[in-house]
C-alpha positions in Angstrom: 23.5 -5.1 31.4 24.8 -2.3 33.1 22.8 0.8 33.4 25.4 3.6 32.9 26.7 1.9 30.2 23.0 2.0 28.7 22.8 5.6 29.4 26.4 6.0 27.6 24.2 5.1 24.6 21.8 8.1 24.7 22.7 11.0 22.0 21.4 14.4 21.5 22.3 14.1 17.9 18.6 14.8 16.6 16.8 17.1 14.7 13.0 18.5 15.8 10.5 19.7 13.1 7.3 20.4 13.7 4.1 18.5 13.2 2.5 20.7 10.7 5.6 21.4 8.5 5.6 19.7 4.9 7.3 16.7 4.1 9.2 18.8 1.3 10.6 20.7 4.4 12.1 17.2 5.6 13.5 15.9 2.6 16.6 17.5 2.7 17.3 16.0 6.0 17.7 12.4 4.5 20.8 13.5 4.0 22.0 13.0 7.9 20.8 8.9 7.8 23.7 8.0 7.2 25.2 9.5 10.5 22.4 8.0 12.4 20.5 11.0 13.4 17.0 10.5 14.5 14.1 13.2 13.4 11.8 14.0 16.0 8.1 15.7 15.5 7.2 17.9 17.5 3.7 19.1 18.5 2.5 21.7 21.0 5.5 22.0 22.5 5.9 18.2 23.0 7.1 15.6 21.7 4.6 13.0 19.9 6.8 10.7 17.8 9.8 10.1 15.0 9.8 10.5 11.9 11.4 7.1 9.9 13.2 7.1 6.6 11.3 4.8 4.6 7.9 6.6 5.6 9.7 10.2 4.3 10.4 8.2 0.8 6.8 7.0 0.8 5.3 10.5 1.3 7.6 12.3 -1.1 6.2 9.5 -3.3 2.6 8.8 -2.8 1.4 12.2 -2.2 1.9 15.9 -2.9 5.5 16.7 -0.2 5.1 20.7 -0.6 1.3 20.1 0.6 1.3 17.2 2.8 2.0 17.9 6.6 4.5 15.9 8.6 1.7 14.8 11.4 0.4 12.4 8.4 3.8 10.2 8.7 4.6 10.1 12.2 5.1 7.4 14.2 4.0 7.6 18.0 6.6 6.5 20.2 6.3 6.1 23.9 9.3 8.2 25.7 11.1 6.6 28.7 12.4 8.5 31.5 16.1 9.2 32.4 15.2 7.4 35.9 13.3 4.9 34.8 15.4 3.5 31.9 16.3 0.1 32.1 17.4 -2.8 28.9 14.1 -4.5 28.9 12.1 -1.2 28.5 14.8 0.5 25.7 14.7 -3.5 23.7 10.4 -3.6 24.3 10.1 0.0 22.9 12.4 -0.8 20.2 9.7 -3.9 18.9 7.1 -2.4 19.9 7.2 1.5 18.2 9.0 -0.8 15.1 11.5 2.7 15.2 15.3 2.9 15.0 15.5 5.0 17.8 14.2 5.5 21.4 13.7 8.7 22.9 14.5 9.6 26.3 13.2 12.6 28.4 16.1 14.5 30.0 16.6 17.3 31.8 14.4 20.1 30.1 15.2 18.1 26.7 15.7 14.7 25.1 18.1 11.9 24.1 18.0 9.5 21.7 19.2 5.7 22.0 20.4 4.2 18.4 19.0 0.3 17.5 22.4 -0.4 16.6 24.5 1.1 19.4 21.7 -0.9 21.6 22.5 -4.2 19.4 26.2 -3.3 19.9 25.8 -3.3 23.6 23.6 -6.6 24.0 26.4 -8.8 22.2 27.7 -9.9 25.3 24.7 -10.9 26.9 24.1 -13.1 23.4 27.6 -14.5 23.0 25.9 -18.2 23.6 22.9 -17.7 21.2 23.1 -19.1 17.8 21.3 -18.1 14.7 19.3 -20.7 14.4 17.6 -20.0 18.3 16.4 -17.0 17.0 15.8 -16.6 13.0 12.2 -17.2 11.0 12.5 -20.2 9.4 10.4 -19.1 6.8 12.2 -17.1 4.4 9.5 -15.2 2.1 11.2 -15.8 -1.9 10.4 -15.0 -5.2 12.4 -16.4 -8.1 14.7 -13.8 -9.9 12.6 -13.6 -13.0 9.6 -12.9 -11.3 8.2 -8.5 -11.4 8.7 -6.5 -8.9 5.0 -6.2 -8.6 4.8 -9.9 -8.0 7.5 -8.8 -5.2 5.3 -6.4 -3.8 2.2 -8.6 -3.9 4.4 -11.0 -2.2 5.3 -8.7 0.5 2.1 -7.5 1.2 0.0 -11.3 1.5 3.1 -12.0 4.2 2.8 -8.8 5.9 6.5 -8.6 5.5 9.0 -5.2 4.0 11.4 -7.7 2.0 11.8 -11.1 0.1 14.9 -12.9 -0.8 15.6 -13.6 -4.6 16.4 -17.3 -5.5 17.7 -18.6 -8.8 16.2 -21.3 -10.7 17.8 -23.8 -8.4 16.5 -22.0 -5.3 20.0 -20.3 -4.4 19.9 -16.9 -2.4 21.0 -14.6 -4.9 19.5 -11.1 -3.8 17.3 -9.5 -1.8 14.8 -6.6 -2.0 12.7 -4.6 0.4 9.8 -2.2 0.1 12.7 0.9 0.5 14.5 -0.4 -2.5 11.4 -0.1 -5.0 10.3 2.8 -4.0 14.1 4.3 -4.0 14.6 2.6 -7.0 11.2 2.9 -9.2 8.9 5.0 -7.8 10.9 8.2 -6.4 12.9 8.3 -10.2 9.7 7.9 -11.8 7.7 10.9 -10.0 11.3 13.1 -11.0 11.1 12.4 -13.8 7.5 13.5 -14.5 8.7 16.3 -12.5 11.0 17.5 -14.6 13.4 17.0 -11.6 16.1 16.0 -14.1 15.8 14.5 -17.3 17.6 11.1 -19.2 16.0 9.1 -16.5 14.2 6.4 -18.0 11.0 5.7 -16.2 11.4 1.6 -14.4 8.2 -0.2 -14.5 6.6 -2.1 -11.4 6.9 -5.3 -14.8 10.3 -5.2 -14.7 12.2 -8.2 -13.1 13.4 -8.1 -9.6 16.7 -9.1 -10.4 17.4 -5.6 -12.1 16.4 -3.7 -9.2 17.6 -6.3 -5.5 20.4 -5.8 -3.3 23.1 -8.4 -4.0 25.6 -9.8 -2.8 23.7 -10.8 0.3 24.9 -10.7 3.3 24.2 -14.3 4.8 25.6 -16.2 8.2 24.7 -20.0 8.9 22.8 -21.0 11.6 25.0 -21.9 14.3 26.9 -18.6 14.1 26.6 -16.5 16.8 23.6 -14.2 17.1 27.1 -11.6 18.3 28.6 -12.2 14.4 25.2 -11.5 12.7 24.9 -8.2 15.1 28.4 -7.0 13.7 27.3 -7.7 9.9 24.1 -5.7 10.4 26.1 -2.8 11.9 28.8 -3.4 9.7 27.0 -3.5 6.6 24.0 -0.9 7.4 22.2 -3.6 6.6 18.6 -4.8 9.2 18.4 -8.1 8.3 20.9 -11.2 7.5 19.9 -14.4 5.4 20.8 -17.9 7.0 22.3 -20.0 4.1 23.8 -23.8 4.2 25.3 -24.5 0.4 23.2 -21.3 -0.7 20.1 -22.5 -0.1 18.1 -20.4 2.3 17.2 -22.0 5.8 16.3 -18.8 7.8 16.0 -14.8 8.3 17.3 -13.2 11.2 16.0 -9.0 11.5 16.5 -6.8 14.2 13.2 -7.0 15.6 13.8 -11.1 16.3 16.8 -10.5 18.3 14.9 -8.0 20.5 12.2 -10.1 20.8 14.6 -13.1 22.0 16.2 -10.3 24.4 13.1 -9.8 26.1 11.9 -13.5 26.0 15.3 -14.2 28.3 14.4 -11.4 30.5 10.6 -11.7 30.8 10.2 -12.8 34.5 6.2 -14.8 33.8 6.3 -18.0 32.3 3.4 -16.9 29.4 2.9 -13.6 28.8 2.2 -11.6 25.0 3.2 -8.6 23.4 0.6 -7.2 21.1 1.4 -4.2 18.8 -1.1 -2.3 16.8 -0.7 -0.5 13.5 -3.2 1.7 12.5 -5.8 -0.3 14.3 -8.1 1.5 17.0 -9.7 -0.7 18.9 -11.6 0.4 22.2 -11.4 -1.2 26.2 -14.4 -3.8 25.0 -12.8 -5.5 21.9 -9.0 -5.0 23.6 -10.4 -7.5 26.8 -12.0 -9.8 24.0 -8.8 -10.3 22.2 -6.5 -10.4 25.8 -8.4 -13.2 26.5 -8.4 -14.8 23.5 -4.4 -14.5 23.2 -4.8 -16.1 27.1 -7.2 -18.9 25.9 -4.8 -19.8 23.5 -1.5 -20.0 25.4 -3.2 -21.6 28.3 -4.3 -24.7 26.1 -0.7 -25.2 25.4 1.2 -24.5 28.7 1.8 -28.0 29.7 3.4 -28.3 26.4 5.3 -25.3 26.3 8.0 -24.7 29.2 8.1 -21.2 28.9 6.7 -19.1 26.1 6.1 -15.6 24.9 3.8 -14.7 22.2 4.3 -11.7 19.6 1.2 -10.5 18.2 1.7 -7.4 15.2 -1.6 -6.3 13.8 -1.9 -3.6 10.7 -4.8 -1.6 9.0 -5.0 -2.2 5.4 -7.1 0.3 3.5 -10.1 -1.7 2.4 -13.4 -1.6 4.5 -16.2 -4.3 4.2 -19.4 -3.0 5.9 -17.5 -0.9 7.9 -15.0 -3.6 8.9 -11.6 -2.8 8.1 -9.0 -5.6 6.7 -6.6 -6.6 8.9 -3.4 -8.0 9.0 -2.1 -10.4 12.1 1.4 -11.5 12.2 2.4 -14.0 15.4 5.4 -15.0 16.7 5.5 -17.6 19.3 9.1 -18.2 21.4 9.2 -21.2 23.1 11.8 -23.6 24.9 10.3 -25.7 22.1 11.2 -23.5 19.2 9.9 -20.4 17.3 6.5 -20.8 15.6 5.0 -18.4 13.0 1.7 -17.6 11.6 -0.3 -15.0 9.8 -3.8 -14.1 9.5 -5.9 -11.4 7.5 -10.0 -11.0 7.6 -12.3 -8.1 8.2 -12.4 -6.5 12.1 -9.6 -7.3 14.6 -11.1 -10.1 15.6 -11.7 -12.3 13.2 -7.9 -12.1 11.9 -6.5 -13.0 15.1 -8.7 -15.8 14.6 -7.4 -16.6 11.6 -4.2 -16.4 12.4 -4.4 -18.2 16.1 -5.9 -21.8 14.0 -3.2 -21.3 11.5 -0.5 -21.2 14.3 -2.2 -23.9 16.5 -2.3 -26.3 13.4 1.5 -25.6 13.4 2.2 -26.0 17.0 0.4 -29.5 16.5 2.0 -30.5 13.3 5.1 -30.4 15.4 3.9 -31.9 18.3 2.9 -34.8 16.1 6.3 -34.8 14.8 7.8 -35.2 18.0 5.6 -37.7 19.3 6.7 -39.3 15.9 10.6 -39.5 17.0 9.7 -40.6 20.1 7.5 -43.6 19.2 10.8 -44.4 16.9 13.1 -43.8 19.4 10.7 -46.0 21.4 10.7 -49.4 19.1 14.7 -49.1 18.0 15.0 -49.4 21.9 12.7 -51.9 22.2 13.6 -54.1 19.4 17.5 -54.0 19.7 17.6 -53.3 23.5 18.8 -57.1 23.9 21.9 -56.4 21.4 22.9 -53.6 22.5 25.3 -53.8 25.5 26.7 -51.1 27.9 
Protein backbone atom coordinates (compact mmCIF):
# COMPACT_ATOMS: atom_id res chain seq x y z
CA UNK A 1 0.00 0.00 0.00
CA UNK A 2 1.03 3.20 -0.87
CA UNK A 3 1.90 5.60 1.87
CA UNK A 4 0.44 8.97 0.56
CA UNK A 5 -2.52 7.39 -0.23
CA UNK A 6 -2.60 6.23 3.50
CA UNK A 7 -2.03 9.66 4.62
CA UNK A 8 -4.90 10.77 2.08
CA UNK A 9 -6.97 8.94 4.78
CA UNK A 10 -6.08 11.03 7.82
CA UNK A 11 -9.09 13.68 8.80
CA UNK A 12 -9.23 16.46 11.20
CA UNK A 13 -12.85 15.92 11.45
CA UNK A 14 -12.80 15.34 15.39
CA UNK A 15 -14.04 16.72 18.35
CA UNK A 16 -11.73 17.11 21.80
CA UNK A 17 -13.40 17.12 25.32
CA UNK A 18 -11.76 16.97 28.23
CA UNK A 19 -11.09 14.23 30.58
CA UNK A 20 -12.93 15.47 33.58
CA UNK A 21 -16.09 16.73 31.72
CA UNK A 22 -19.43 14.61 32.28
CA UNK A 23 -20.66 12.17 30.12
CA UNK A 24 -24.02 14.36 29.92
CA UNK A 25 -21.68 16.98 28.31
CA UNK A 26 -20.95 14.27 25.53
CA UNK A 27 -24.23 13.01 24.78
CA UNK A 28 -25.27 15.40 22.51
CA UNK A 29 -22.35 14.63 20.37
CA UNK A 30 -23.78 11.17 19.34
CA UNK A 31 -25.33 13.03 17.07
CA UNK A 32 -22.07 13.48 14.58
CA UNK A 33 -21.67 9.24 14.35
CA UNK A 34 -23.16 9.12 11.66
CA UNK A 35 -20.70 11.44 9.76
CA UNK A 36 -17.92 9.43 11.14
CA UNK A 37 -16.37 11.87 13.55
CA UNK A 38 -14.06 10.53 16.13
CA UNK A 39 -14.21 12.08 19.93
CA UNK A 40 -11.01 12.59 21.43
CA UNK A 41 -10.27 13.05 25.39
CA UNK A 42 -8.10 15.08 26.30
CA UNK A 43 -5.98 15.34 29.50
CA UNK A 44 -3.30 17.84 30.59
CA UNK A 45 -3.03 19.22 27.52
CA UNK A 46 -2.55 15.72 25.75
CA UNK A 47 -4.12 13.48 24.27
CA UNK A 48 -4.88 10.03 26.29
CA UNK A 49 -7.48 8.26 24.22
CA UNK A 50 -11.11 8.18 22.25
CA UNK A 51 -14.04 8.13 23.35
CA UNK A 52 -16.44 5.04 21.48
CA UNK A 53 -20.10 5.11 20.97
CA UNK A 54 -21.22 2.15 22.59
CA UNK A 55 -19.19 2.99 25.86
CA UNK A 56 -21.11 6.74 25.83
CA UNK A 57 -24.59 4.59 25.66
CA UNK A 58 -23.37 2.39 28.50
CA UNK A 59 -22.47 5.28 30.81
CA UNK A 60 -25.54 7.32 30.07
CA UNK A 61 -27.09 3.99 31.10
CA UNK A 62 -25.33 2.40 33.98
CA UNK A 63 -24.41 5.30 35.86
CA UNK A 64 -25.41 8.89 36.91
CA UNK A 65 -24.16 11.09 33.05
CA UNK A 66 -24.41 14.70 34.87
CA UNK A 67 -22.00 13.18 37.69
CA UNK A 68 -19.87 10.68 36.03
CA UNK A 69 -16.58 12.12 34.37
CA UNK A 70 -15.53 11.19 30.88
CA UNK A 71 -11.83 9.76 32.10
CA UNK A 72 -14.10 6.69 33.52
CA UNK A 73 -15.00 5.63 29.71
CA UNK A 74 -11.94 6.21 27.77
CA UNK A 75 -10.16 4.15 25.85
CA UNK A 76 -6.26 4.48 25.67
CA UNK A 77 -5.01 4.48 22.29
CA UNK A 78 -1.46 4.53 21.29
CA UNK A 79 -0.87 7.62 18.73
CA UNK A 80 1.33 7.09 15.63
CA UNK A 81 3.48 9.64 14.18
CA UNK A 82 3.05 11.44 10.84
CA UNK A 83 6.67 10.06 9.90
CA UNK A 84 6.35 6.94 11.15
CA UNK A 85 2.97 5.87 9.76
CA UNK A 86 2.92 2.87 7.81
CA UNK A 87 -0.32 0.03 6.93
CA UNK A 88 0.81 -2.51 9.38
CA UNK A 89 1.10 -0.03 12.27
CA UNK A 90 -2.52 1.97 11.33
CA UNK A 91 -4.26 -2.11 10.77
CA UNK A 92 -2.21 -3.41 14.33
CA UNK A 93 -3.55 -0.21 16.23
CA UNK A 94 -6.87 -0.72 14.82
CA UNK A 95 -7.10 -4.61 16.61
CA UNK A 96 -5.22 -3.82 19.07
CA UNK A 97 -7.02 -0.34 20.78
CA UNK A 98 -10.48 -2.39 19.52
CA UNK A 99 -11.36 1.66 18.32
CA UNK A 100 -12.85 2.93 15.07
CA UNK A 101 -10.36 5.35 14.69
CA UNK A 102 -6.49 5.93 14.87
CA UNK A 103 -5.02 9.02 15.84
CA UNK A 104 -2.17 10.57 14.32
CA UNK A 105 0.13 13.36 15.79
CA UNK A 106 0.68 16.16 13.30
CA UNK A 107 2.08 19.26 13.15
CA UNK A 108 1.18 20.95 16.58
CA UNK A 109 -2.29 18.88 16.29
CA UNK A 110 -3.84 15.55 15.28
CA UNK A 111 -5.55 13.50 12.61
CA UNK A 112 -7.64 10.91 12.63
CA UNK A 113 -7.70 7.62 10.29
CA UNK A 114 -11.45 6.06 9.79
CA UNK A 115 -11.65 1.91 10.11
CA UNK A 116 -13.65 2.03 7.15
CA UNK A 117 -11.81 4.48 4.84
CA UNK A 118 -8.75 2.07 6.01
CA UNK A 119 -10.96 -1.12 4.93
CA UNK A 120 -11.81 0.85 1.82
CA UNK A 121 -8.26 1.26 0.92
CA UNK A 122 -7.04 -2.40 1.72
CA UNK A 123 -9.58 -3.93 -0.87
CA UNK A 124 -7.07 -4.21 -3.45
CA UNK A 125 -4.54 -5.81 -1.57
CA UNK A 126 -7.47 -8.56 -0.59
CA UNK A 127 -9.11 -8.85 -4.03
CA UNK A 128 -7.82 -12.76 -3.87
CA UNK A 129 -9.06 -13.51 -0.32
CA UNK A 130 -12.27 -15.24 0.23
CA UNK A 131 -14.55 -15.21 3.07
CA UNK A 132 -14.10 -18.37 4.17
CA UNK A 133 -9.89 -17.71 4.66
CA UNK A 134 -10.74 -15.35 7.08
CA UNK A 135 -14.29 -15.67 8.97
CA UNK A 136 -14.88 -17.54 12.66
CA UNK A 137 -16.45 -20.53 12.01
CA UNK A 138 -18.15 -20.48 15.02
CA UNK A 139 -21.11 -18.44 14.82
CA UNK A 140 -22.38 -17.64 18.50
CA UNK A 141 -26.75 -18.28 18.13
CA UNK A 142 -29.59 -18.23 20.09
CA UNK A 143 -32.97 -19.37 18.85
CA UNK A 144 -35.50 -16.45 18.22
CA UNK A 145 -37.69 -17.36 21.10
CA UNK A 146 -35.07 -17.25 23.45
CA UNK A 147 -34.82 -13.59 26.11
CA UNK A 148 -32.68 -11.17 25.55
CA UNK A 149 -31.19 -11.89 28.88
CA UNK A 150 -30.44 -15.38 27.71
CA UNK A 151 -28.76 -13.19 24.70
CA UNK A 152 -26.73 -11.38 26.96
CA UNK A 153 -25.72 -14.42 29.10
CA UNK A 154 -24.81 -15.81 25.86
CA UNK A 155 -22.60 -12.96 24.84
CA UNK A 156 -20.90 -12.72 27.93
CA UNK A 157 -19.82 -16.85 28.41
CA UNK A 158 -18.32 -16.23 24.58
CA UNK A 159 -16.74 -13.06 25.34
CA UNK A 160 -18.34 -11.87 22.28
CA UNK A 161 -20.73 -8.07 21.55
CA UNK A 162 -23.35 -9.99 19.29
CA UNK A 163 -25.15 -13.35 18.46
CA UNK A 164 -27.09 -14.29 15.38
CA UNK A 165 -30.79 -15.33 15.74
CA UNK A 166 -31.84 -18.65 14.09
CA UNK A 167 -35.36 -20.05 13.62
CA UNK A 168 -36.53 -23.24 14.71
CA UNK A 169 -34.84 -24.89 11.76
CA UNK A 170 -31.53 -23.06 12.52
CA UNK A 171 -31.93 -20.35 9.59
CA UNK A 172 -30.20 -16.92 10.15
CA UNK A 173 -33.00 -14.74 10.67
CA UNK A 174 -31.52 -11.74 12.86
CA UNK A 175 -28.92 -10.56 14.64
CA UNK A 176 -28.36 -8.60 17.91
CA UNK A 177 -25.45 -6.90 19.60
CA UNK A 178 -24.79 -5.53 23.07
CA UNK A 179 -25.47 -1.72 21.36
CA UNK A 180 -28.85 -2.81 20.34
CA UNK A 181 -30.11 -3.82 23.98
CA UNK A 182 -28.88 -1.25 25.52
CA UNK A 183 -30.29 1.33 22.62
CA UNK A 184 -33.25 -0.59 22.60
CA UNK A 185 -34.15 -1.58 26.41
CA UNK A 186 -32.05 -0.09 28.71
CA UNK A 187 -31.56 3.68 27.48
CA UNK A 188 -35.83 3.85 26.92
CA UNK A 189 -36.16 2.34 30.20
CA UNK A 190 -33.88 4.86 32.31
CA UNK A 191 -36.11 7.88 30.21
CA UNK A 192 -38.67 6.70 31.04
CA UNK A 193 -38.06 6.60 34.83
CA UNK A 194 -36.73 9.89 33.96
CA UNK A 195 -39.50 11.40 33.00
CA UNK A 196 -37.58 12.08 29.73
CA UNK A 197 -40.75 11.58 27.77
CA UNK A 198 -43.59 9.60 28.59
CA UNK A 199 -45.94 6.68 26.50
CA UNK A 200 -42.81 4.70 26.49
CA UNK A 201 -43.49 1.37 27.69
CA UNK A 202 -40.71 0.01 29.72
CA UNK A 203 -38.99 -3.46 27.45
CA UNK A 204 -38.01 -6.08 29.80
CA UNK A 205 -34.47 -8.02 29.66
CA UNK A 206 -37.64 -11.34 29.45
CA UNK A 207 -38.74 -10.33 26.42
CA UNK A 208 -37.77 -12.32 23.25
CA UNK A 209 -34.96 -11.44 21.10
CA UNK A 210 -36.77 -11.49 18.04
CA UNK A 211 -38.70 -8.18 19.09
CA UNK A 212 -35.69 -6.34 19.64
CA UNK A 213 -32.63 -7.97 16.56
CA UNK A 214 -31.54 -6.32 13.53
CA UNK A 215 -33.02 -8.13 10.51
CA UNK A 216 -32.74 -8.57 7.45
CA UNK A 217 -29.17 -9.61 7.86
CA UNK A 218 -26.71 -8.79 5.86
CA UNK A 219 -24.94 -12.15 4.84
CA UNK A 220 -22.25 -13.08 1.95
CA UNK A 221 -21.16 -16.92 1.29
CA UNK A 222 -17.88 -18.02 1.76
CA UNK A 223 -16.10 -17.84 -1.36
CA UNK A 224 -17.09 -14.15 -1.90
CA UNK A 225 -14.49 -11.92 -1.77
CA UNK A 226 -13.25 -10.53 1.51
CA UNK A 227 -13.44 -6.92 -1.17
CA UNK A 228 -17.51 -7.57 -1.46
CA UNK A 229 -17.97 -8.12 2.37
CA UNK A 230 -15.76 -4.78 2.89
CA UNK A 231 -18.29 -2.82 0.66
CA UNK A 232 -21.39 -4.38 2.60
CA UNK A 233 -19.98 -3.28 5.89
CA UNK A 234 -19.29 0.22 4.55
CA UNK A 235 -22.28 0.13 2.73
CA UNK A 236 -24.55 -0.87 5.26
CA UNK A 237 -22.88 0.77 8.51
CA UNK A 238 -22.86 -2.34 9.51
CA UNK A 239 -19.17 -4.18 11.46
CA UNK A 240 -19.87 -7.50 10.87
CA UNK A 241 -21.40 -9.88 7.94
CA UNK A 242 -22.89 -13.47 8.51
CA UNK A 243 -21.67 -16.28 6.01
CA UNK A 244 -24.80 -18.23 4.90
CA UNK A 245 -25.13 -21.42 2.37
CA UNK A 246 -29.15 -22.07 1.97
CA UNK A 247 -29.52 -19.86 5.28
CA UNK A 248 -27.92 -21.86 7.48
CA UNK A 249 -25.06 -20.04 9.20
CA UNK A 250 -21.41 -21.35 8.29
CA UNK A 251 -19.24 -18.34 9.51
CA UNK A 252 -18.89 -14.53 10.88
CA UNK A 253 -16.59 -12.23 9.34
CA UNK A 254 -16.01 -8.64 11.68
CA UNK A 255 -13.73 -6.06 11.12
CA UNK A 256 -11.22 -7.03 13.56
CA UNK A 257 -10.69 -10.63 11.46
CA UNK A 258 -9.88 -8.87 8.39
CA UNK A 259 -7.21 -6.80 10.11
CA UNK A 260 -5.92 -9.45 11.79
CA UNK A 261 -5.53 -11.51 8.34
CA UNK A 262 -3.95 -8.02 7.07
CA UNK A 263 -1.29 -8.26 9.36
CA UNK A 264 -0.89 -12.06 9.36
CA UNK A 265 0.17 -11.47 5.37
CA UNK A 266 2.42 -8.75 6.33
CA UNK A 267 4.01 -10.07 9.51
CA UNK A 268 7.72 -10.78 8.31
CA UNK A 269 8.42 -13.91 11.51
CA UNK A 270 7.07 -17.16 10.84
CA UNK A 271 5.37 -17.31 14.73
CA UNK A 272 4.87 -14.46 16.48
CA UNK A 273 1.54 -13.30 18.90
CA UNK A 274 -0.46 -10.38 19.54
CA UNK A 275 -1.74 -10.06 22.97
CA UNK A 276 -4.23 -7.31 23.94
CA UNK A 277 -5.36 -6.52 27.46
CA UNK A 278 -8.65 -5.21 28.69
CA UNK A 279 -8.76 -3.92 31.96
CA UNK A 280 -6.14 -6.40 33.11
CA UNK A 281 -2.87 -4.91 34.83
CA UNK A 282 -0.43 -7.27 34.95
CA UNK A 283 3.28 -6.31 35.99
CA UNK A 284 7.00 -7.21 33.99
CA UNK A 285 6.97 -10.72 36.26
CA UNK A 286 3.57 -12.27 35.26
CA UNK A 287 3.85 -10.48 31.44
CA UNK A 288 7.42 -12.80 30.94
CA UNK A 289 5.43 -15.81 32.47
CA UNK A 290 2.67 -15.63 30.05
CA UNK A 291 5.21 -14.57 26.81
CA UNK A 292 6.63 -17.65 27.34
CA UNK A 293 3.84 -19.54 27.83
CA UNK A 294 2.16 -18.21 24.48
CA UNK A 295 5.97 -19.31 23.05
CA UNK A 296 5.79 -22.81 24.63
CA UNK A 297 2.76 -23.28 22.98
CA UNK A 298 3.41 -22.25 19.42
CA UNK A 299 6.81 -23.82 19.49
CA UNK A 300 5.19 -27.35 20.16
CA UNK A 301 3.25 -26.95 16.97
CA UNK A 302 5.71 -25.26 14.46
CA UNK A 303 6.57 -28.26 12.49
CA UNK A 304 2.88 -28.59 12.07
CA UNK A 305 2.04 -25.18 11.34
CA UNK A 306 3.83 -23.44 8.20
CA UNK A 307 3.40 -20.07 9.36
CA UNK A 308 1.18 -18.92 12.14
CA UNK A 309 0.14 -15.92 14.17
CA UNK A 310 -1.53 -16.12 17.40
CA UNK A 311 -4.32 -13.50 18.71
CA UNK A 312 -4.60 -13.39 22.34
CA UNK A 313 -7.68 -10.79 23.84
CA UNK A 314 -7.87 -10.87 27.58
CA UNK A 315 -10.77 -8.84 29.65
CA UNK A 316 -11.38 -7.99 33.51
CA UNK A 317 -14.72 -9.10 34.60
CA UNK A 318 -15.77 -7.65 37.85
CA UNK A 319 -15.79 -10.58 40.25
CA UNK A 320 -12.67 -11.10 42.60
CA UNK A 321 -11.83 -14.54 44.31
CA UNK A 322 -9.16 -13.98 47.07
CA UNK A 323 -8.05 -11.16 45.36
CA UNK A 324 -7.93 -12.88 41.94
CA UNK A 325 -9.86 -11.24 39.42
CA UNK A 326 -11.97 -13.32 36.62
CA UNK A 327 -10.71 -13.29 33.48
CA UNK A 328 -11.67 -13.65 30.15
CA UNK A 329 -9.11 -15.18 27.22
CA UNK A 330 -10.22 -15.13 23.77
CA UNK A 331 -7.56 -16.81 20.99
CA UNK A 332 -7.33 -16.71 17.62
CA UNK A 333 -4.77 -18.78 15.88
CA UNK A 334 -4.03 -17.98 11.83
CA UNK A 335 -2.43 -20.55 10.25
CA UNK A 336 -1.53 -21.83 6.54
CA UNK A 337 -3.62 -24.68 8.14
CA UNK A 338 -6.74 -22.74 8.88
CA UNK A 339 -8.09 -20.42 11.69
CA UNK A 340 -8.50 -21.98 15.18
CA UNK A 341 -10.58 -20.56 18.04
CA UNK A 342 -10.72 -20.89 21.77
CA UNK A 343 -11.85 -19.29 24.89
CA UNK A 344 -10.87 -19.47 28.38
CA UNK A 345 -12.13 -17.84 31.74
CA UNK A 346 -10.63 -18.65 35.52
CA UNK A 347 -9.37 -16.45 38.30
CA UNK A 348 -5.66 -14.41 37.71
CA UNK A 349 -4.33 -14.02 34.20
CA UNK A 350 -2.71 -17.00 34.27
CA UNK A 351 -4.77 -19.55 34.86
CA UNK A 352 -7.27 -18.49 31.98
CA UNK A 353 -4.75 -18.45 29.41
CA UNK A 354 -4.33 -21.82 30.59
CA UNK A 355 -7.65 -22.65 30.10
CA UNK A 356 -7.96 -21.42 27.07
CA UNK A 357 -4.38 -22.64 25.49
CA UNK A 358 -5.72 -26.73 26.38
CA UNK A 359 -9.04 -25.90 24.88
CA UNK A 360 -7.32 -24.61 21.62
CA UNK A 361 -4.57 -27.35 21.62
CA UNK A 362 -7.36 -30.07 21.88
CA UNK A 363 -8.74 -28.25 18.74
CA UNK A 364 -5.59 -28.01 16.90
CA UNK A 365 -5.32 -31.88 17.52
CA UNK A 366 -8.82 -32.82 16.77
CA UNK A 367 -7.93 -31.55 13.33
CA UNK A 368 -4.80 -32.89 13.01
CA UNK A 369 -6.43 -36.29 13.73
CA UNK A 370 -8.83 -35.46 11.12
CA UNK A 371 -6.27 -34.93 8.59
CA UNK A 372 -4.23 -37.78 9.37
CA UNK A 373 -7.77 -39.47 8.93
CA UNK A 374 -8.10 -38.34 4.98
CA UNK A 375 -4.80 -39.21 4.53
CA UNK A 376 -4.84 -42.75 5.76
CA UNK A 377 -8.15 -42.96 3.30
CA UNK A 378 -6.55 -41.28 0.62
CA UNK A 379 -3.77 -43.86 1.39
CA UNK A 380 -5.89 -47.36 1.16
CA UNK A 381 -8.30 -46.04 -2.04
CA UNK A 382 -4.76 -45.78 -3.68
CA UNK A 383 -3.59 -48.75 -2.50
CA UNK A 384 -6.40 -51.00 -3.08
CA UNK A 385 -7.51 -49.65 -6.62
CA UNK A 386 -3.96 -48.46 -7.72
CA UNK A 387 -3.88 -51.66 -10.11
CA UNK A 388 -7.33 -50.39 -11.88
CA UNK A 389 -6.76 -47.32 -12.15
CA UNK A 390 -4.75 -46.45 -15.43
CA UNK A 391 -3.07 -43.14 -16.49
Amino acid sequence: MDVEKLKSLIREDYEVIDANETISKVVPMLEKWESKSAILVEENGEVIGVIRERDLLRGCVMVNPHETKIKHFVIPTGILSLDDLTPEKVARRFVEDSTPFVVVRLNGRYGVINIDDFLNLLKSELSDVRAKDVMNPEVITVLRDATVAKALATMRTNGVDRVVIIDENYKVVGIITGKDIIDRIFAPRKKARTGDFSGEKEKSLSIKVESIMSYPVITAEKNDSISEIIDKMIENNISSVVITKDGFPEGIVIKKDILEYYLKQVTPVKYTYQVVLKDVELDEFEMDRINKDLENFLDRFKEYFGEAILFVYMKRHKEFYRGLPLIYVRLKLASDKGVFFATGEGWGAEYALHAGLRRLERTILEHKDLQMDKKMIKRFYEDVFSDFVSI
